[in-house]
Every structure is written in structure tokens, then in C-alpha cells.
C-alpha positions in Angstrom: 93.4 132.5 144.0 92.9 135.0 141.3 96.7 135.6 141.1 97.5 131.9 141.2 95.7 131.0 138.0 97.2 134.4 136.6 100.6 132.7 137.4 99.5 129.3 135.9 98.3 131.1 132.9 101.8 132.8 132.2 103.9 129.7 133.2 101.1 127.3 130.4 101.9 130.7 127.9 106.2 130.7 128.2 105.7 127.0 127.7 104.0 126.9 124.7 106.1 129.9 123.3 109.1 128.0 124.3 108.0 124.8 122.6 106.4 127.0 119.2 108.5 124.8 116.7 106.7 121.6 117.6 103.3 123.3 116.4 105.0 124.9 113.6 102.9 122.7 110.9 99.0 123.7 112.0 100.3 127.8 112.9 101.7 128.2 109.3 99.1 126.3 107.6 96.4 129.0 109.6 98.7 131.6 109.1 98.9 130.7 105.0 95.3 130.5 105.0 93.8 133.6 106.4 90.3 132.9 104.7 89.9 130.5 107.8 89.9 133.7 109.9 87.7 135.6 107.6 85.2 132.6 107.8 85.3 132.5 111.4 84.9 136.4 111.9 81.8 136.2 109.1 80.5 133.3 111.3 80.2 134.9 114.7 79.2 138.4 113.3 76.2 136.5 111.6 75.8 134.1 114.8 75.8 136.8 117.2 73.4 140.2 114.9 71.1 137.5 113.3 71.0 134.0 114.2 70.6 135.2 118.2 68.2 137.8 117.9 65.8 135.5 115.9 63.6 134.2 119.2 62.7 130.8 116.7 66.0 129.4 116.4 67.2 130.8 120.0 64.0 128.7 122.1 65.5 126.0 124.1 64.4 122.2 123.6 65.1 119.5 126.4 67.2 116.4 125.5 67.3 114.0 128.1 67.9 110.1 128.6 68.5 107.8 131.9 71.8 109.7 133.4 71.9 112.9 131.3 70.4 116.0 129.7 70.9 119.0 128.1 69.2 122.0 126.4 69.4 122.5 122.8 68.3 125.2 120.2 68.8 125.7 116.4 71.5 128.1 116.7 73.8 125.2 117.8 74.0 123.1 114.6 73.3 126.2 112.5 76.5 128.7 113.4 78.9 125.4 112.6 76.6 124.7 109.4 76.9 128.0 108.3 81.0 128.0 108.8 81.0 125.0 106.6 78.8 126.3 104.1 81.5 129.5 104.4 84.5 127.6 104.6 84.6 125.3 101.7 84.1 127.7 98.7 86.8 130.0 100.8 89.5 127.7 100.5 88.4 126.9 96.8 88.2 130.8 96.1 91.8 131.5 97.6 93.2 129.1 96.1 92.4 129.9 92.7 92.6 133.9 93.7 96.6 132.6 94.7 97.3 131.1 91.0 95.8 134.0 89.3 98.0 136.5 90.9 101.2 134.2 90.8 100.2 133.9 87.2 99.8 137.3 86.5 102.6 138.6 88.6 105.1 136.3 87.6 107.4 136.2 84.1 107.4 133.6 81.9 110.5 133.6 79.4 109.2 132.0 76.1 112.9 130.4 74.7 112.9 128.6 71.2 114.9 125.5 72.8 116.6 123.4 75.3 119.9 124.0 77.2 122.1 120.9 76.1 122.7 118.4 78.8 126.1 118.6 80.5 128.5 115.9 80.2 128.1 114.3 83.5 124.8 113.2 83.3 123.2 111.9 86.7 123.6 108.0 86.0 122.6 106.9 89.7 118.7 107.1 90.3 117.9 107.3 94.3 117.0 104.0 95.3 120.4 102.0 94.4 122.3 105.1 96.0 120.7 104.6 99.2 121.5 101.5 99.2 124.9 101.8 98.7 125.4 104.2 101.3 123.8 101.9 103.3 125.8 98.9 102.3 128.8 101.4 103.6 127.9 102.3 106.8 128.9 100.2 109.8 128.1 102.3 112.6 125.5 100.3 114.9 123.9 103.9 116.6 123.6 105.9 113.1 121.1 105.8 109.9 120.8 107.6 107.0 118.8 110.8 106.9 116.9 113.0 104.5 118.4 112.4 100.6 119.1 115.0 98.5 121.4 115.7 95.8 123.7 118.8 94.8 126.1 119.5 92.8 129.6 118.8 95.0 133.4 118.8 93.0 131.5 119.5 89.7 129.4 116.3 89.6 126.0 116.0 91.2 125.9 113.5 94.1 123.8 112.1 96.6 123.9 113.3 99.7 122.6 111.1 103.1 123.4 112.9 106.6 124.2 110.4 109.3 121.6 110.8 112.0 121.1 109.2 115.6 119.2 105.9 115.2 116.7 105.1 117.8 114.8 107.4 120.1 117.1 107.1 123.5 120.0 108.1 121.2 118.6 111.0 119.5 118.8 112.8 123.3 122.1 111.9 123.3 124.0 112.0 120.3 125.2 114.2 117.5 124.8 113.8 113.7 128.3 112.1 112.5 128.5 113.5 109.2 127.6 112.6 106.0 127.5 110.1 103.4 127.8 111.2 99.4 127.5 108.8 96.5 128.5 109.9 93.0 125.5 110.2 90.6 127.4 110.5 87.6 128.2 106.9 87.3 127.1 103.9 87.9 129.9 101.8 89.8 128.9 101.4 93.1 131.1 103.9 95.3 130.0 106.1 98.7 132.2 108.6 100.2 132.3 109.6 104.1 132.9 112.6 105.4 133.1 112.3 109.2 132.0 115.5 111.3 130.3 116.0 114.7 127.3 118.6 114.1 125.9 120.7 116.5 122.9 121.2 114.9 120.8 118.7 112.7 118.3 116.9 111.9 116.9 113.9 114.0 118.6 115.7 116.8 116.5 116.3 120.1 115.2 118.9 121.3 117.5 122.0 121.2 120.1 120.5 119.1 117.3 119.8 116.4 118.0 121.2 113.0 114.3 122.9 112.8 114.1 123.9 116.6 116.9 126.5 115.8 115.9 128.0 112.1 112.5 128.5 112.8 113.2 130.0 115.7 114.9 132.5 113.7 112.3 132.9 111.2 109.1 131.0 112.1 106.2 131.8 109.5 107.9 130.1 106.4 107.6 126.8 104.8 111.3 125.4 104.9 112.6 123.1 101.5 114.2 119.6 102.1 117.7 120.1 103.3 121.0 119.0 101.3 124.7 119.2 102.6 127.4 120.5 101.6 131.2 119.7 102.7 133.7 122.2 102.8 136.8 121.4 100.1 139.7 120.8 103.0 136.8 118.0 104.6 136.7 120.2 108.3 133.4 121.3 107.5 129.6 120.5 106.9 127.3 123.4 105.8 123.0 122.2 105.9 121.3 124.2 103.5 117.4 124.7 103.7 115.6 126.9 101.3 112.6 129.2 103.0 109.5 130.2 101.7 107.4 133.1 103.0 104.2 134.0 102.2 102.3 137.7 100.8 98.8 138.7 102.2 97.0 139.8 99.3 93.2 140.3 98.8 91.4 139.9 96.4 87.4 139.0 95.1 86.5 139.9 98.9 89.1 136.9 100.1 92.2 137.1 102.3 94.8 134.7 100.3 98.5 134.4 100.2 101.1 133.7 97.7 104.6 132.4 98.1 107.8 134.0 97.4 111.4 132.9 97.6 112.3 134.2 101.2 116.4 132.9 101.3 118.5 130.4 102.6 119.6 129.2 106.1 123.2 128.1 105.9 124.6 126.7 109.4 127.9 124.8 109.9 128.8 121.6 112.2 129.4 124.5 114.9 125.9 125.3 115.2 126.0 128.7 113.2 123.2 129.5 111.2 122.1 132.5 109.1 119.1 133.7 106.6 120.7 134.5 104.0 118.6 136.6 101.4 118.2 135.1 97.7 120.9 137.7 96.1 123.5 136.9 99.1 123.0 133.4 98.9 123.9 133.4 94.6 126.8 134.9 95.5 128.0 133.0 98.7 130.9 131.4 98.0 130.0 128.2 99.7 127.1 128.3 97.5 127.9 129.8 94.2 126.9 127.7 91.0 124.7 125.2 93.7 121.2 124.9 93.8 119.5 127.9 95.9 115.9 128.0 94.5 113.7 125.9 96.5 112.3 122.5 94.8 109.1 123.1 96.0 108.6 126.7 95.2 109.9 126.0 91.3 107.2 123.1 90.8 104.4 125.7 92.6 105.4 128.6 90.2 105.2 126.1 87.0 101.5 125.0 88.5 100.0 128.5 88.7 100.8 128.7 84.5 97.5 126.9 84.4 96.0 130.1 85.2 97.3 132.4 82.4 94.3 132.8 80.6 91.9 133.7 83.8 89.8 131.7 86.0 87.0 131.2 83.7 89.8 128.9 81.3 91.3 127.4 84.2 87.9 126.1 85.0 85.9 125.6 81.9 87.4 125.9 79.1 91.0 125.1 79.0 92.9 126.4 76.3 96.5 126.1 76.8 96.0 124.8 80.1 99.0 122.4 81.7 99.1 119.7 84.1 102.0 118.1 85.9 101.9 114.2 85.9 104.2 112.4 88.3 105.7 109.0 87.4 104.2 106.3 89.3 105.6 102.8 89.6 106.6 100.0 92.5 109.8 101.3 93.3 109.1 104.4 93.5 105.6 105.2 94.3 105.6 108.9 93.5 108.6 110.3 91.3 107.6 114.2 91.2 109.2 116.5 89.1 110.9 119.1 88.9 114.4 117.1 88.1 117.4 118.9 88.8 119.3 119.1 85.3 122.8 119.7 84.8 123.1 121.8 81.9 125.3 123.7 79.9 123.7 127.0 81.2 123.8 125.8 85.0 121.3 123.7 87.1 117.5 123.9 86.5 114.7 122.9 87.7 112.9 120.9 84.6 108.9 120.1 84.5 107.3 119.0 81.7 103.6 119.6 81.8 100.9 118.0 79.7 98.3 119.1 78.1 94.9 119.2 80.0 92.8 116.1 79.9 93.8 112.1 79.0 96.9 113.3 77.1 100.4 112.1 78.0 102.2 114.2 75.6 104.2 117.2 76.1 102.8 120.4 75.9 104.9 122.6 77.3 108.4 122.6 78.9 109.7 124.5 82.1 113.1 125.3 83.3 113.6 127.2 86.6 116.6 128.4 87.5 118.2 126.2 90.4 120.0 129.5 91.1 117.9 132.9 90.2 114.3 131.2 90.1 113.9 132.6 86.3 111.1 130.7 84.9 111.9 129.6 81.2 109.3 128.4 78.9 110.0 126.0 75.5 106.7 125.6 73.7 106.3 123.0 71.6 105.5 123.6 68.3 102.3 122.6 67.1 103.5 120.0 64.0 106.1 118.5 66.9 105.2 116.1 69.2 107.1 114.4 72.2 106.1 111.7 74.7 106.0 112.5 78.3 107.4 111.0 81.0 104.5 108.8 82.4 104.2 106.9 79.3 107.9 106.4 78.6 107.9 103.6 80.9 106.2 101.4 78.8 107.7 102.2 75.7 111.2 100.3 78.3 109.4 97.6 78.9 107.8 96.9 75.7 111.3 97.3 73.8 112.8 94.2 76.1 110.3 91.9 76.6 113.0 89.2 77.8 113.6 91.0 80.8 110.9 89.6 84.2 109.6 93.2 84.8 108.1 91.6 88.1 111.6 91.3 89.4 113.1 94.3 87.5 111.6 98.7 87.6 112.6 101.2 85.0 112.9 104.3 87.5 113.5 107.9 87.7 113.0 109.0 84.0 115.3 112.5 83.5 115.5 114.8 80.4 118.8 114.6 78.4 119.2 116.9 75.7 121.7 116.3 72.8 122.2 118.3 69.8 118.7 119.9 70.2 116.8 116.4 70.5 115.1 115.2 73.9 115.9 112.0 75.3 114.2 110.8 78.9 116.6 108.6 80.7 115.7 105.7 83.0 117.5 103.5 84.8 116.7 99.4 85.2 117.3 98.4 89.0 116.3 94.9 90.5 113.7 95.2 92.9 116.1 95.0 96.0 118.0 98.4 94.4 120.9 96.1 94.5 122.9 97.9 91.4 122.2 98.9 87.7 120.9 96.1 85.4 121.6 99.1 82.3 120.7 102.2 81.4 117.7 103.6 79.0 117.5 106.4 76.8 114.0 107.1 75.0 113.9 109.8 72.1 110.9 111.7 73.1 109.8 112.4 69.6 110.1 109.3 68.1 109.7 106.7 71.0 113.4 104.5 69.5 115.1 103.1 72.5 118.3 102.7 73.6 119.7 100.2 75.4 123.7 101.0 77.3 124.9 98.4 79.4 128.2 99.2 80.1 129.7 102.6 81.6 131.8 103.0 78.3 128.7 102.8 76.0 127.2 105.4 78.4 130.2 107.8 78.5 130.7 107.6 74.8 126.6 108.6 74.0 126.9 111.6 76.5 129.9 112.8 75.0 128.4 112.7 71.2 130.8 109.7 70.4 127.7 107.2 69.7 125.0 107.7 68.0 121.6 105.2 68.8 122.0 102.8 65.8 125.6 102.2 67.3 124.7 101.5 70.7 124.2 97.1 70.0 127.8 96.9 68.1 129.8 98.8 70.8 129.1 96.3 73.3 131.5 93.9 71.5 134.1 96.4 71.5 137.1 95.6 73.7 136.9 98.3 76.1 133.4 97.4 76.9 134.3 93.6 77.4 137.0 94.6 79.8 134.5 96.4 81.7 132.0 94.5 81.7 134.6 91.0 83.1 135.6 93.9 85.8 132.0 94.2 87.1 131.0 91.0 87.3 134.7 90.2 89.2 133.6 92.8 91.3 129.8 91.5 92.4 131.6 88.2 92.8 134.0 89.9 95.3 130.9 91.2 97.5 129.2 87.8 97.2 132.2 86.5 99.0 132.7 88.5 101.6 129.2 88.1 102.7 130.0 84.1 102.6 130.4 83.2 106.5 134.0 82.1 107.5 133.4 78.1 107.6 132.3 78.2 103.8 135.2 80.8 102.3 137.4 78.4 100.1 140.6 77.6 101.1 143.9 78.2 99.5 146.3 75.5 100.4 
């Protein structure tokens, strides 16, 4: 009998080893957060040499009622009241013990100004790419998967995987590929690339993109994929930043602090490496592309609030930054950092705020989207520039024509020409069907900017218009002819979702 339950026991054990990825989310948070342990070992050693030797708290009390009863003493509520008591300023402790030592350990470059925007500005917020791709697919057994964008032929684009839709399927079929959508302007437009992979996500179980990297490193928090085709089109590569984690301790607590741990690269063939940070710069499928994890840049720009100590992040905040995220219907949360295209290479930008009920800009970050170097533009104390929480209504205000119930300024981005700040939004309708036109907001003095046609746009990036231009280049020829081709264009795709039996006839 005793060896049966031994067997049983191993058997239960190989399972759960086996099936380790599905827990992966509660084993790294306890992993992350080794204060939990140090709680639970303070608990029992003060349960077991005080609270049980006191006879008070140890004598038994009868509990009993119609069907049931029980013995209880004190030291039953006590031991978990005491782990409470333990636990909460634990967490709280480690987790400002973390931002003072990523604070202290880490390097903040103090630069005197932006990087100037590149030329091909990203034009096509989220929403109304989705859509398109999804307007473009016509596969009944696939959806889109997790979005991201990249930087593919020189122009950032969208990237949507094509995933098995339904839960029968996922068992059975492979991811088909990818669909990419051209930020850079905004004509509608979605590009397939057609590719059985091994390995992705919404694949089940062993096929699963996640099954096989954390298998090969399991203790790391993994960044949002993006894809990557190859140039000739035979090829997919998934990219997921990882993110490992330092014991440290510190003030009597056991903490952690995250570090940039690599890349996993793996290809419609199933192959997949780690690849550390300096090999994955220089890998060729991923030279000049964003490497630095999203999540990691926007944790390393946080901890700043702990530059001047504890005591200032706490009471006193001088110099202390906050990160606001745009809110708004269409997109409930739009958190930063926003990749940039710049001059000097992808980054990472955050602009943080100044502590409190301010919506200014206090400082601004740029992290590397390659080498993680953390660049810091302080503003100066005579300069003053509007965030980009507020920005929103300054849109709205400027056209108050437009039925903001039906229409969402969204995704504002920073766009830096000849030294001066802009934020870009984009106007959508509420369905994401298309671009009503395209916003650009000088952060200093709040003047908006109104482009409506791709010309206008294209001629502002390039330093061809200047703002108090922008209303007499829409009556310029080129922008007409544009703007007739558009509107031929939606009445195109209004027709060919006309059923048959009301299509006009030609006779």
C-alpha cells in the first residue's frame, strides 16, 4: 500500500512538472516576490517558539451546533493574523526596496534635446489597423492574434498573426501566417504573408508558442510578441523579449529587481533560441528592430521616482515623476512608452509629469528600443509643455463642429520637428472604420493643426508646411485629386458590400 501511494505520488509529481507552463503565472509571481516566503518562515517560527508554548492561547474551546463540532483555540486565527499583519508592509517594503536599487543602480543620460522625428511618421493608430486586417481576411477557421508593431522594410507596421479560431481548432490547426498593415500612412492597405507555423500562439498544447520558451527558460516574465517576415516571404520569425529577475536584500527584506534577460527568436519550423541582449543587437534578422522589452523600458522610467531616496518618494516629492496613461472610449487605456522612429533609431518615449494634479511635462524619457540606454530631456524651468492626457481636449475644443459622441481623438504620439514637440492624434469614427484627419498639437503652445489629406501630412513631416499653411493647402490641386480618389475609393467598398439584386445595372 505504502509503495502504491509512493507510485501515485511520483506519477501526480511528472504530471505537474510536465504541465509547469500552465502554472507559469502564480510560480513566477512567488518566485519574484520572495518576501512571501520570508513572511511565511517568520510566521511559523513565531507560531511554533511563542504562540504554542503560551498554555493561554493553546487551551482548547468546544464549538458545536446540531450536526457538527470542532475544537478551537487562539492560535488558530492568530498565526494567519499575524502573517497578514507581516505580509502587507512586506510587499510595500520590497517594493519600494526594488525602486531604490533600480534607481540607484541604473544610469540616467541627462541630454539637452529631442531626437528629430523620422520621416515616416506612424500615421495608422491601432484600432483602424485592426480593422483593416480584419476587413482582409477571409479565412472562416482563423482570427487575428496579439498586435504589435515593428519596424519591417524601413516603415513601422502593424503586425496581427493569424491564429486558430475556436477551441476544437486550436488542437488541430497551425497559425497561417501573418497579417501587416503599413502604419506610415493612412490609406487603408493589409499585406499577407501566408506561412504554416509550428509553433505559436493560440496553438494547443505542445505546439503553443509559450509551452516551448518557457520550457526553455521558465522563471522570466516574457514581453508581448511581434513578427517578423523574412525578405524572400519563406519565413516568419516570433520575437518575445524575456525578463529575469535579481535576488537582492536589503532593509532585512528579500526583493528582486528586473533585468533585460534576451530574446527568444523561433521560425515557422519550430526553432527557437535565447538569444542574449548583445547577440540579439547584432542578429541580423534583428538588427536596427526593437529588442528592449516594452515593459521593462516603462518599469525602468517608474523607478526615477525614487532618485532622491524613500523618504522623497514618500513625503516630500521633489522632482518626483508620474506616468499618466491616456484614457478615452476607444481606447480605454493607451499606456506609454510609444515606440518612436527617430533619426537616432527606435525609442522607447515616456513623458512623465510632475507629481500631484499636474498635467504638464516634467520630464522626458527615451529608452533605447535596441541597447535599453535610458535618456533623460529635462525641461527647463521657464519652458512649459502640455502632456498627453490633456491634449485631447485641446482636439476637441479646436473643432467643435465635429459630434465627438460619434468621433475619438486616439493614440496621441510625440513628433519632433526642428527642436519643437508636437503630440499627434488621429480622429477615427467610433466603428475604427478609417481616418476622419490627422491632429498635430504644439506641446508648448497648445495651436492645432488640422491635415486631412495624406499630401498635407507628407508635406508637414518633411518640413515643406509649416502650421499657418496647413488651411490653404487643402485647396491645392494635388490635395483635391486626393481627396476625389478617397472618397471614389469608400464608394467602391460601399458597393461591393451592396447584395447582388440591388448592384446597378449597366445596360
Amino acid at each position: 500500500m505504502k509503495a502504491l501511494r509512493w507510485l501515485l505520488l511520483i506519477i501526480v509529481l511528472a504530471i505537474l512538472w510536465y504541465l509547469r507552463t500552465w502554472f507559469h503565472g502564480p510560480l513566477l509571481f512567488l518566485y519574484a516576490t520572495p518576501v512571501i516566503w520570508q513572511v511565511i518562515l517568520v510566521t511559523l517560527v513565531v507560531h511554533y517558539l511563542i504562540l504554542a508554548r503560551i498554555p493561554a492561547l493553546n487551551r482548547s474551546h468546544l464549538f458545536h451546533s446540531e450536526d457538527t463540532h470542532f475544537h478551537f483555540s487562539h492560535t488558530m486565527w492568530l498565526t494567519p493574523l499575524l502573517f497578514l499583519v507581516l505580509l502587507i508592509p512586506g510587499l510595500l517594503g520590497a517594493q519600494w526596496a526594488r525602486g531604490a536599487d533600480l534607481a540607484r543602480s541604473l544610469e540616467y543620460h541627462e541630454v539637452m534635446g529631442l531626437p528629430e522625428s523620422a520621416a515616416d511618421l506612424r500615421l495608422m493608430p491601432y484600432g483602424v489597423a485592426r480593422r483593416y486586417a480584419m476587413d482582409s481576411l477571409q479565412l472562416s477557421q482563423y482570427k487575428l492574434g496579439t498586435e504589435n508593431i515593428a519596424l519591417i522594410d524601413g516603415k513601422l507596421q502593424w503586425t496581427f498573426p493569424l491564429t486558430p479560431d475556436g477551441l476544437v481548432i486550436t488542437f488541430l490547426r497551425q497559425n497561417k501566417g501573418m497579417v501587416m498593415v503599413d502604419a506610415t500612412t493612412q490609406a487603408k492597405n493589409a499585406d499577407h504573408v501566408w506561412q504554416d507555423m509550428v509553433i505559436g500562439e493560440g496553438m494547443q498544447i505542445r505546439d503553443n508558442l509559450y509551452w516551448n520558451l518557457l520550457r526553455k527558460r521558465f522563471f522570466v516574465s516574457l514581453d508581448d510578441p511581434y513578427y517578423l517576415p523574412a525578405p524572400d516571404g519563406t519565413d516568419i520569425f516570433t520575437v518575445v523579449g524575456a525578463i529575469g529577475y535579481q535576488l537582492r536584500f536589503r532593509w532585512g527584506l528579500l526583493y528582486t529587481v528586473p533585468y533585460f534577460d534576451g530574446v527568444f527568436l523561433t521560425d515557422t519550423a519550430g526553432g527557437s533560441e535565447l538569444l542574449a541582449p548583445q547577440t540579439a543587437q547584432e542578429h541580423p534578422v534583428l538588427q536596427g528592430n526593437r529588442v528592449f522589452p516594452e515593459s521593462l523600458a516603462r518599469t525602468f522610467v517608474d523607478a526615477h521616482q525614487y532618485h532622491l531616496g524613500i523618504l522623497n518618494r514618500l513625503f516630500i516629492h521633489e522632482d518626483q515623476i508620474q506616468i499618466q496613461d491616456v484614457r478615452g472610449p476607444a481606447s480605454p487605456v493607451n499606456r506609454q512608452p510609444y515606440l518612436m522612429d527617430t533619426q537616432d533609431g527606435l525609442k522607447w518615449f515616456i513623458s512623465a509629469e510632475p507629481y500631484g494634479a499636474s498635467h504638464g511635462v516634467l520630464k522626458i524619457f527615451l529608452v533605447d528600443a535596441v541597447t535599453g540606454r535610458i535618456d533623460v530631456y529635462h525641461l527647463p524651468a521657464d519652458e512649459t509643455l502640455t502632456g498627453p492626457v490633456r491634449v485631447v481636449d485641446y482636439v476637441r475644443r479646436a473643432n467643435p463642429i465635429v459630434d465627438w459622441s460619434r468621433f475619438n481623438a486616439v493614440e496621441p504620439l510625440p513628433f519632433v520637428r526642428n527642436g519643437t514637440l508636437y503630440w499627434k492624434l488621429t480622429v477615427i469614427p467610433t466603428d475604427a472604420a478609417g481616418i476622419a484627419y490627422q491632429v498635430f498639437v504644439d506641446a508648448a503652445t497648445n495651436d492645432v493643426m488640422e491635415l486631412h489629406s495624406q499630401v498635407e501630412v507628407a508635406a508637414f513631416l518633411q518640413g515643406e508646411l509649416e502650421p499657418t499653411e496647413a488651411v490653404r493647402t487643402g485647396d491645392t490641386p494635388e490635395a483635391i485629386i486626393e481627396n476625389i480618389q478617397e472618397l471614389l475609393q469608400q464608394i467602391d467598398q460601399l458597393l461591393q458590400q451592396l447584395p447582388n439584386e440591388l448592384m446597378p445595372s449597366v445596360d
